[in-house]
PABA-248524 format. One record per atom (N, C-alpha, C, CB): residue in three letters; atom name; z, x, y. Coordinates in nm, 2 decimals. Glycine has a CB too. Layout:
// PABA-248524
(ALA,CA,(Z,X,Y))
...
***
This chain:
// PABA-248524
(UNK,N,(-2.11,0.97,-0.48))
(UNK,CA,(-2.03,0.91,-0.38))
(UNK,C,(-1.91,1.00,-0.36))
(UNK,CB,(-1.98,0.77,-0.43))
(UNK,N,(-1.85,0.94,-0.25))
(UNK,CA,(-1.69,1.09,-0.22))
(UNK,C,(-1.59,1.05,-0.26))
(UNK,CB,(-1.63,1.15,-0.06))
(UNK,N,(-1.53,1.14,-0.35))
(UNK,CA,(-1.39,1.14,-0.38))
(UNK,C,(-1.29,1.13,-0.25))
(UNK,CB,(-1.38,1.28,-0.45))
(UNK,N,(-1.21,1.04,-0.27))
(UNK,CA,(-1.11,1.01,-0.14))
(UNK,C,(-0.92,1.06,-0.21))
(UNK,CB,(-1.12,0.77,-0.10))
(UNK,N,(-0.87,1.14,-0.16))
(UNK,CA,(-0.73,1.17,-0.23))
(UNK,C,(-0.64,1.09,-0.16))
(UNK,CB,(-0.67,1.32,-0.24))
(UNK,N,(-0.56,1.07,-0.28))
(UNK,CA,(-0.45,1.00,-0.25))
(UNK,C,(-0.34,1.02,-0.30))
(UNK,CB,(-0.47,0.89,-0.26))
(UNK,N,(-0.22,1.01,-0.23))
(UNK,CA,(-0.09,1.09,-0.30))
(UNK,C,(0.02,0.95,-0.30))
(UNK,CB,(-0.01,1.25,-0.18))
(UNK,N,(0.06,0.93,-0.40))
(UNK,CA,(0.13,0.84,-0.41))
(UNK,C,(0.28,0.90,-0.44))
(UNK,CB,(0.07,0.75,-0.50))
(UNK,N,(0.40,0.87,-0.33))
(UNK,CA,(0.52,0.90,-0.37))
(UNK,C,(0.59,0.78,-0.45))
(UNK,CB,(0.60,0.93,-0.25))
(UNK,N,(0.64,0.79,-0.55))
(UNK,CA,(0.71,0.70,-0.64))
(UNK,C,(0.81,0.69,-0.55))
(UNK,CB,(0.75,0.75,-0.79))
(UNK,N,(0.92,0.59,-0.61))
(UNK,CA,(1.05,0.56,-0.58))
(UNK,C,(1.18,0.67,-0.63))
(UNK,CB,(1.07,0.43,-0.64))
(UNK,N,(1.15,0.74,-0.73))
(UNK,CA,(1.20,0.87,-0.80))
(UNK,C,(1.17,0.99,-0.72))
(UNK,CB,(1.12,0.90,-0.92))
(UNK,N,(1.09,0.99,-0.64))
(UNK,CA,(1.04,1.10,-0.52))
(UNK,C,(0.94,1.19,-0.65))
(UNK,CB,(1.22,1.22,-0.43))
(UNK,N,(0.87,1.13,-0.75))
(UNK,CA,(0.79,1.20,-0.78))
(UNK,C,(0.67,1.20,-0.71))
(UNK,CB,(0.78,1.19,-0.88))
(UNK,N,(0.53,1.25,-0.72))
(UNK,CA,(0.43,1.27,-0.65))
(UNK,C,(0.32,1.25,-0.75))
(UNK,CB,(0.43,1.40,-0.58))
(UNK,N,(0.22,1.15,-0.70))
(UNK,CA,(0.12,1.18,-0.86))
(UNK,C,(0.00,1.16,-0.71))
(UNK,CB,(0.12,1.00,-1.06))
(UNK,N,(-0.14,1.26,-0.71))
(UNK,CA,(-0.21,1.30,-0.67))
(UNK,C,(-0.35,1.26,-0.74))
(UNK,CB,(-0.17,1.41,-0.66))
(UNK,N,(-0.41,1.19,-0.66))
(UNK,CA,(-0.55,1.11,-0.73))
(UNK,C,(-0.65,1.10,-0.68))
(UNK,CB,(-0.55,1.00,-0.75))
(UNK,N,(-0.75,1.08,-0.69))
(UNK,CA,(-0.90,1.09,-0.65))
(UNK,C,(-0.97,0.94,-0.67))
(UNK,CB,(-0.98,1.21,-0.75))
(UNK,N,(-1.03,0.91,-0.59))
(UNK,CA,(-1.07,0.72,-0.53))
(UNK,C,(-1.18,0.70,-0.50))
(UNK,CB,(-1.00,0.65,-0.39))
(UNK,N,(-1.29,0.66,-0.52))
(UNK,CA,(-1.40,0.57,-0.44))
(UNK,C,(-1.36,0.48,-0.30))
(UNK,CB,(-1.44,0.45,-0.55))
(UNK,N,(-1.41,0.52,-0.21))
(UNK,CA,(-1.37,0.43,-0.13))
(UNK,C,(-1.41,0.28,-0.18))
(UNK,CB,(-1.43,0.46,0.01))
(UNK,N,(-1.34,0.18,-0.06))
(UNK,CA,(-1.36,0.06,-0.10))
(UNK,C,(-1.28,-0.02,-0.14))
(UNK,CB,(-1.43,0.06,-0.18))
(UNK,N,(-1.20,0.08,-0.27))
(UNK,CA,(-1.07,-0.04,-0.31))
(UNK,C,(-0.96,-0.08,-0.24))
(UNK,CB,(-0.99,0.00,-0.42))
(UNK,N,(-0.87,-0.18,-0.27))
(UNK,CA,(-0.75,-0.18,-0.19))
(UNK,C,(-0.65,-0.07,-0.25))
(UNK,CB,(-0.68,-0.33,-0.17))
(UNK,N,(-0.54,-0.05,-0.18))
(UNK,CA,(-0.41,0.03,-0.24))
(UNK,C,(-0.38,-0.04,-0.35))
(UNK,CB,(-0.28,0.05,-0.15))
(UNK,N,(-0.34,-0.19,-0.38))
(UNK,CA,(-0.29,-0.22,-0.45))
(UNK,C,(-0.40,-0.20,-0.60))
(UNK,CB,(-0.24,-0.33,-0.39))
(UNK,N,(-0.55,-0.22,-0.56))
(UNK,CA,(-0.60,-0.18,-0.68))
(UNK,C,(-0.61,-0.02,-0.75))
(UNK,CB,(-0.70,-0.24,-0.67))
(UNK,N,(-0.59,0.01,-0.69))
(UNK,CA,(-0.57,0.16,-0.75))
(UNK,C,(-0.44,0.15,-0.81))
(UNK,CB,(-0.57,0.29,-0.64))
(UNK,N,(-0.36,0.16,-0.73))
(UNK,CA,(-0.21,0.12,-0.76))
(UNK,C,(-0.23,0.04,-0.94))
(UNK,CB,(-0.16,-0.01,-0.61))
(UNK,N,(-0.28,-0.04,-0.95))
(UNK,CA,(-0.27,-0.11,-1.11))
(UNK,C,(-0.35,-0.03,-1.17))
(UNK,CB,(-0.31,-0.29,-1.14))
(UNK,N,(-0.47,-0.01,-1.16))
(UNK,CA,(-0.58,0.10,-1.19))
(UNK,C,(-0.46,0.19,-1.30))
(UNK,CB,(-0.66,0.20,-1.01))
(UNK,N,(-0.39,0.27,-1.19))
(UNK,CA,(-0.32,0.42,-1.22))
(UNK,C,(-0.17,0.37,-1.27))
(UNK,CB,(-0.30,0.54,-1.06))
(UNK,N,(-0.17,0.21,-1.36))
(UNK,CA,(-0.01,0.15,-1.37))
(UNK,C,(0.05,0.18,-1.31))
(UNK,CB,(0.07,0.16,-1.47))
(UNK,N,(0.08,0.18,-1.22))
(UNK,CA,(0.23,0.24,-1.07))
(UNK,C,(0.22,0.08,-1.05))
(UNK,CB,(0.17,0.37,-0.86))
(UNK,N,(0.41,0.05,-1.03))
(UNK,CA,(0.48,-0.05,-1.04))
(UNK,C,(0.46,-0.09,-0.92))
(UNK,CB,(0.60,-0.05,-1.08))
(UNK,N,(0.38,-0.15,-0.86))
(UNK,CA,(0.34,-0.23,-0.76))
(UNK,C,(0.29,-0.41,-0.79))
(UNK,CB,(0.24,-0.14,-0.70))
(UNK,N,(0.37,-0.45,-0.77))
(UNK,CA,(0.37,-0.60,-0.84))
(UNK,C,(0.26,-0.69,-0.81))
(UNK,CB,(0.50,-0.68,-0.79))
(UNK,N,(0.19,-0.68,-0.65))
(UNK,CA,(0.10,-0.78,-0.62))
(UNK,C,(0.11,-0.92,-0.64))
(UNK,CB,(0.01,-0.75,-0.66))
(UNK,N,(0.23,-0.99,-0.67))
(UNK,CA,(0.26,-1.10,-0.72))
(UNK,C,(0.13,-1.24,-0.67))
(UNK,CB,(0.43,-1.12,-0.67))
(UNK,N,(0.09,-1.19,-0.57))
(UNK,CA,(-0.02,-1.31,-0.49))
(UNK,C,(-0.16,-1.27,-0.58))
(UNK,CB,(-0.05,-1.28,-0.28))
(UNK,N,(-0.18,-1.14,-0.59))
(UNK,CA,(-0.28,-1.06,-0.67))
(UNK,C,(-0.39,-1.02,-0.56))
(UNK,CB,(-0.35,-1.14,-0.81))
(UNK,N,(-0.38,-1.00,-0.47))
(UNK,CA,(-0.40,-0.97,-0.28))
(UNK,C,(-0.46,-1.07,-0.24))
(UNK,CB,(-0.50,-0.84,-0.21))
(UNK,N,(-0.38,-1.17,-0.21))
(UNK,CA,(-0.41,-1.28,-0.15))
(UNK,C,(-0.33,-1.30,0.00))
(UNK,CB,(-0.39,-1.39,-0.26))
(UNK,N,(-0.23,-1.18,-0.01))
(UNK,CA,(-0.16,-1.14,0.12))
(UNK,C,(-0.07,-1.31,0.14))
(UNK,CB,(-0.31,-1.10,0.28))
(UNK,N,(-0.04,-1.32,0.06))
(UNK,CA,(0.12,-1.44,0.04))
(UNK,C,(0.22,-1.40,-0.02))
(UNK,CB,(0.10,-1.58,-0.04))
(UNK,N,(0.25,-1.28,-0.01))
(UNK,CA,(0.41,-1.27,-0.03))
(UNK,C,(0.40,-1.09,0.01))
(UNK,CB,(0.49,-1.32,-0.23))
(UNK,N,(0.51,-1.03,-0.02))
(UNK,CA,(0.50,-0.89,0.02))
(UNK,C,(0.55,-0.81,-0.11))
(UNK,CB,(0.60,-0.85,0.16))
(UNK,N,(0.44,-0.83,-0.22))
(UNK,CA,(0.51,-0.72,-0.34))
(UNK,C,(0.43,-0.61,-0.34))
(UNK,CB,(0.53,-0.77,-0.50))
(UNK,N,(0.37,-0.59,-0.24))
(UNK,CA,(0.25,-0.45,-0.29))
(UNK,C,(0.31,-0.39,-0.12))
(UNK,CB,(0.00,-0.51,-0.31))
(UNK,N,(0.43,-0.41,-0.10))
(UNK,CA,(0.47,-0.33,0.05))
(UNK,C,(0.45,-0.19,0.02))
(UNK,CB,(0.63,-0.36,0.11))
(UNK,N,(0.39,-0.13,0.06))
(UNK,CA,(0.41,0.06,0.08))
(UNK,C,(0.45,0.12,0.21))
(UNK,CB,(0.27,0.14,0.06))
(UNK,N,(0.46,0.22,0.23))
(UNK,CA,(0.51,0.32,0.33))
(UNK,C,(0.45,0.46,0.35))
(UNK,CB,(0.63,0.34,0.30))
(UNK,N,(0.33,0.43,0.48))
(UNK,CA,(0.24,0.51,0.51))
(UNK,C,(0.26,0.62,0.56))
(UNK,CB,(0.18,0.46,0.57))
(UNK,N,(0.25,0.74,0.54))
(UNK,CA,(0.30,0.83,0.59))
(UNK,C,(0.25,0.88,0.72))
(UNK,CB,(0.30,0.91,0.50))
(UNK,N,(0.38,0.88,0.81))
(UNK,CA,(0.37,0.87,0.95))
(UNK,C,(0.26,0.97,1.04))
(UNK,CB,(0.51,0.90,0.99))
(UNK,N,(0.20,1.06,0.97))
(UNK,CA,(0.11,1.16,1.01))
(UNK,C,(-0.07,1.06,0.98))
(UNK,CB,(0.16,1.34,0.88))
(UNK,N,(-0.05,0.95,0.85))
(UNK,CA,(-0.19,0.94,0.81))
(UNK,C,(-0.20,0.78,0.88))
(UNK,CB,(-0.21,0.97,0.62))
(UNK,N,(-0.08,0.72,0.93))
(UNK,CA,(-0.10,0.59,0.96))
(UNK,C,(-0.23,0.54,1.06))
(UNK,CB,(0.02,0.57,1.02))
(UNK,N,(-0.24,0.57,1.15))
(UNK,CA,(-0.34,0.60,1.29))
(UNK,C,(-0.46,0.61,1.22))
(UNK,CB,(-0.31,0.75,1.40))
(UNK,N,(-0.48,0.64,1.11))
(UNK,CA,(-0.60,0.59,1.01))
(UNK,C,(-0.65,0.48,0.99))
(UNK,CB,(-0.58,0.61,0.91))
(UNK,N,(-0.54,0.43,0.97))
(UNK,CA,(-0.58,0.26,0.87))
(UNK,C,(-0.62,0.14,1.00))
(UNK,CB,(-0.37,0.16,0.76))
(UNK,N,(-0.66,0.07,0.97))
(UNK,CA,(-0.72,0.00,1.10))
(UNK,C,(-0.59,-0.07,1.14))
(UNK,CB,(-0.86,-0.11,1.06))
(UNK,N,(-0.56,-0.12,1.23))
(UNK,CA,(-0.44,-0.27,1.27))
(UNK,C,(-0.39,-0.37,1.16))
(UNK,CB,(-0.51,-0.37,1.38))
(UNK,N,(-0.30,-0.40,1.17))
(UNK,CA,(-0.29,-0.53,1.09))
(UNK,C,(-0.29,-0.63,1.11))
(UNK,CB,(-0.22,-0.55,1.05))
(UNK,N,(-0.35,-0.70,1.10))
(UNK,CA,(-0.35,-0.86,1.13))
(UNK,C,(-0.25,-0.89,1.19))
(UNK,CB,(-0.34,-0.94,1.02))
(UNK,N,(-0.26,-1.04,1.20))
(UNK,CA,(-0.08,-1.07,1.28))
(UNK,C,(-0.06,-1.13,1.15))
(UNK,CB,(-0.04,-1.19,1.45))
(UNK,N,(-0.15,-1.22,1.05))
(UNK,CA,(-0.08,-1.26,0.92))
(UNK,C,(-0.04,-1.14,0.82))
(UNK,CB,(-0.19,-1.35,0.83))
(UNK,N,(-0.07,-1.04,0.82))
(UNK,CA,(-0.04,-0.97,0.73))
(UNK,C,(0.12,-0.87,0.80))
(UNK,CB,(-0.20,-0.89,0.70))
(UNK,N,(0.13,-0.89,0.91))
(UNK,CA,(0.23,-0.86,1.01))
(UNK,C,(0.35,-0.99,0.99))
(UNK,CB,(0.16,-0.86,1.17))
(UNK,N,(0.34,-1.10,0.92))
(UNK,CA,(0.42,-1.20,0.91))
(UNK,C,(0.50,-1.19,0.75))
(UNK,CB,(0.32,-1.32,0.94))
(UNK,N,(0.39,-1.12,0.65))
(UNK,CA,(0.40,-1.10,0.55))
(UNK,C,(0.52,-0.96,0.56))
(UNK,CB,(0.27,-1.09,0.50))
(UNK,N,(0.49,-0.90,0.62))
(UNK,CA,(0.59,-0.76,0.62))
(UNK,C,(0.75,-0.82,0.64))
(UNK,CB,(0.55,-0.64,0.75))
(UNK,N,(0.76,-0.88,0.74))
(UNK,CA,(0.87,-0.95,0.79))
(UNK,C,(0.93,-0.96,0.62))
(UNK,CB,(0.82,-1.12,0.88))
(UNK,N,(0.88,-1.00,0.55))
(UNK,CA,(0.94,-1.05,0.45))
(UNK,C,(0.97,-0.92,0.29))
(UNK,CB,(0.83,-1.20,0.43))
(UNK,N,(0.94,-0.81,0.37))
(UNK,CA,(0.95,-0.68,0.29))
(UNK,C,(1.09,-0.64,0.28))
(UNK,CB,(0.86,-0.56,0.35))
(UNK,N,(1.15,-0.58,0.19))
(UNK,CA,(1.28,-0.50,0.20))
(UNK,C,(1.22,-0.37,0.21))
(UNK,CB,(1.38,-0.50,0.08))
(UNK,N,(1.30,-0.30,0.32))
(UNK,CA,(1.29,-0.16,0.34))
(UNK,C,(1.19,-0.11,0.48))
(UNK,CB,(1.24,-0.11,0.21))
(UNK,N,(1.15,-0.29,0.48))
(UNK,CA,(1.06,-0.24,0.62))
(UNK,C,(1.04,-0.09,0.75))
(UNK,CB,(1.13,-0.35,0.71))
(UNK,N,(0.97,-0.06,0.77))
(UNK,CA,(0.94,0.04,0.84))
(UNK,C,(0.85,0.03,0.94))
(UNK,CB,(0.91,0.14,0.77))
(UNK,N,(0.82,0.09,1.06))
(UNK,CA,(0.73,0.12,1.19))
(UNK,C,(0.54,0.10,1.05))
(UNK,CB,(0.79,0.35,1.30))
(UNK,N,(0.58,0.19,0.96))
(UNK,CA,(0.46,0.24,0.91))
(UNK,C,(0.43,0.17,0.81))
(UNK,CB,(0.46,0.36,0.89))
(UNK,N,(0.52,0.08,0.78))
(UNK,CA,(0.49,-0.01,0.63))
(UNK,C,(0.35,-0.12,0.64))
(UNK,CB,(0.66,-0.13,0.61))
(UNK,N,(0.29,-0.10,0.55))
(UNK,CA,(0.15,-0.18,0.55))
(UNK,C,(0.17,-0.27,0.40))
(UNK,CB,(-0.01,-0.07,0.57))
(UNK,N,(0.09,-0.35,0.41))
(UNK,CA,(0.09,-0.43,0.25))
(UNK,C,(-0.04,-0.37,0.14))
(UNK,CB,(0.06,-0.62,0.27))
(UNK,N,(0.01,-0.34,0.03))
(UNK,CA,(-0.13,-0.24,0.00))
(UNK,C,(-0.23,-0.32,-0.04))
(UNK,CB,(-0.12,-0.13,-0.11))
(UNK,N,(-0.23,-0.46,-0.03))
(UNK,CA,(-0.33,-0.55,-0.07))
(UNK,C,(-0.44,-0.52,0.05))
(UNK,CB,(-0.28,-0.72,-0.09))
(UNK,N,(-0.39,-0.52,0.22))
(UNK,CA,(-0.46,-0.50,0.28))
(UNK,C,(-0.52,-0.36,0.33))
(UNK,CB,(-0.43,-0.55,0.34))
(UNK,N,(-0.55,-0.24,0.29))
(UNK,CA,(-0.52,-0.10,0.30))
(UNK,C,(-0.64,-0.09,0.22))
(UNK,CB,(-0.38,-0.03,0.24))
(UNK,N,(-0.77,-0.08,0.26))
(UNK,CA,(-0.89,-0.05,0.20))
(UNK,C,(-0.93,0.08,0.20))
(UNK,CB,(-0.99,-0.12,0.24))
(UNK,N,(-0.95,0.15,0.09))
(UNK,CA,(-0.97,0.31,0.14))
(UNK,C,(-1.11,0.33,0.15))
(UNK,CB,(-0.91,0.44,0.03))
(UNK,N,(-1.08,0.42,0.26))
(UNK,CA,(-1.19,0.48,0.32))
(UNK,C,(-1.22,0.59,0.31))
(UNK,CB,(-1.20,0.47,0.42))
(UNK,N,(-1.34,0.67,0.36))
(UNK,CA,(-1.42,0.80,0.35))
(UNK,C,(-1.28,0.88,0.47))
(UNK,CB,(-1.63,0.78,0.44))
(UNK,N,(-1.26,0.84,0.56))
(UNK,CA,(-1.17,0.87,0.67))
(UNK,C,(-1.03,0.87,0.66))
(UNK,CB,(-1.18,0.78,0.77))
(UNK,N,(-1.00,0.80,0.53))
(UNK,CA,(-0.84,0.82,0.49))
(UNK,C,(-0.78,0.98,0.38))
(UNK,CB,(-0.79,0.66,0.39))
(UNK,N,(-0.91,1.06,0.33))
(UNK,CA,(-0.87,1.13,0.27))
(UNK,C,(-0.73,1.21,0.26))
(UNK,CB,(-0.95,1.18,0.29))
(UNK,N,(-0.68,1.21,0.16))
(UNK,CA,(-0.52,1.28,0.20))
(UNK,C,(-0.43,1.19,0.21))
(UNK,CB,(-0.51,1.37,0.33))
(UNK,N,(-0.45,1.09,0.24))
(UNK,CA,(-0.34,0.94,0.26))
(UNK,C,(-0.21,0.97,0.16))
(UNK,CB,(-0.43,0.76,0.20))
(UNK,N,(-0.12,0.98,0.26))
(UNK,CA,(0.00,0.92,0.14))
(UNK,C,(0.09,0.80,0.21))
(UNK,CB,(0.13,1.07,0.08))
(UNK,N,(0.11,0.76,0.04))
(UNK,CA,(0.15,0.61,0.07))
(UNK,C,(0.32,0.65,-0.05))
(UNK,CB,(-0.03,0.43,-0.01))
(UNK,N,(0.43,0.57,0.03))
(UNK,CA,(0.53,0.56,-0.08))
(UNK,C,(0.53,0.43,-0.12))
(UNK,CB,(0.68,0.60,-0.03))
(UNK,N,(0.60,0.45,-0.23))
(UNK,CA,(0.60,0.27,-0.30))
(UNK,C,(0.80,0.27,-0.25))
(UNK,CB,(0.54,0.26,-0.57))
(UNK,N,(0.86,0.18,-0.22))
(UNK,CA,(0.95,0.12,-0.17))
(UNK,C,(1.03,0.14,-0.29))
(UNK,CB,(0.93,-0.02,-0.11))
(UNK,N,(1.18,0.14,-0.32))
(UNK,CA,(1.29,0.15,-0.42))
(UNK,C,(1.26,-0.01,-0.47))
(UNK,CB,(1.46,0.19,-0.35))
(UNK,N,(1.27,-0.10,-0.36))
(UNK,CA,(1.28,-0.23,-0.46))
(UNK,C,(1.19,-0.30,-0.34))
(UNK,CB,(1.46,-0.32,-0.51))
(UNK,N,(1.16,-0.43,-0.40))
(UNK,CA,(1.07,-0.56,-0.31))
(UNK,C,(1.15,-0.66,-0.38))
(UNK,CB,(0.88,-0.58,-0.32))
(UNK,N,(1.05,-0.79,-0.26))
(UNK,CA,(1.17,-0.91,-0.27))
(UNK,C,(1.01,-0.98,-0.30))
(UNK,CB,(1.30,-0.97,-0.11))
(UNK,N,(0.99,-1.09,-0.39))
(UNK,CA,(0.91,-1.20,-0.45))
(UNK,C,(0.95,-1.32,-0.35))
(UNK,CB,(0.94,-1.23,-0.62))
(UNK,N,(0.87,-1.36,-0.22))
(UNK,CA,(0.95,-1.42,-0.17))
(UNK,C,(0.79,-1.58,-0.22))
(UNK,CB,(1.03,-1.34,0.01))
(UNK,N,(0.76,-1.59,-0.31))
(UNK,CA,(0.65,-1.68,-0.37))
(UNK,C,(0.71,-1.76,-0.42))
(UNK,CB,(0.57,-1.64,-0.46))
(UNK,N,(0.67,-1.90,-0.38))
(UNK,CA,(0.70,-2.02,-0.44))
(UNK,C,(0.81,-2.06,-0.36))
(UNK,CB,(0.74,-2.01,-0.58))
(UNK,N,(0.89,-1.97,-0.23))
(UNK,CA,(1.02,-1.99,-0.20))
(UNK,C,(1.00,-2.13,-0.08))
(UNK,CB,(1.09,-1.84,-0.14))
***
């Protein structure tokens, strides 16, 4: 099967560089590789703790977002043009090279 890379920018501006099966979501790699991505719903796409920040060159990749998953962002800190929720962000053969940042902080907006 093909190796898919993926570059994840920390909140530190470190870089950690990884190799994926398509298929999963961001957020599961994301726990996969421990990177503090909370998923508080556990991708059930009801709250925004797995918000990332697609990098503006690889965005035009990922398919559209929903309009629910567009309702969910609303509720992100740090929002951006390019911000996606990584519960919904399934990698593909076609995203090779993707980089995604993980946000300084998120808001648990669950149970509210």
């Amino acid at each position: 099967m093909t190796k898919i890379t993926v570059r994840f920018v920390l909140p530190t501006g470190k870089e950690l560089e990884v190799s994926t099966e398509p298929g999963v979501s961001v957020l599961q790699l994301a726990h996969e590789l421990g990177l503090e991505m909370e998923g508080a719903c556990e991708g059930n796409m009801a709250c925004s703790t797995c918000h990332v920040i697609v990098d503006a060159a690889h965005f035009d990749r990922l398919p559209e977002a929903s309009e629910e998953e567009e309702e969910m962002l609303d509720l992100a800190l740090g929002l951006c043009e390019t911000s996606r929720l990584g519960c919904q962000v399934i990698i593909t053969e076609d995203m090779d090279g993707l980089v995604l940042q993980l946000p300084k902080e998120h808001r648990n907006m669950m149970g509210l």
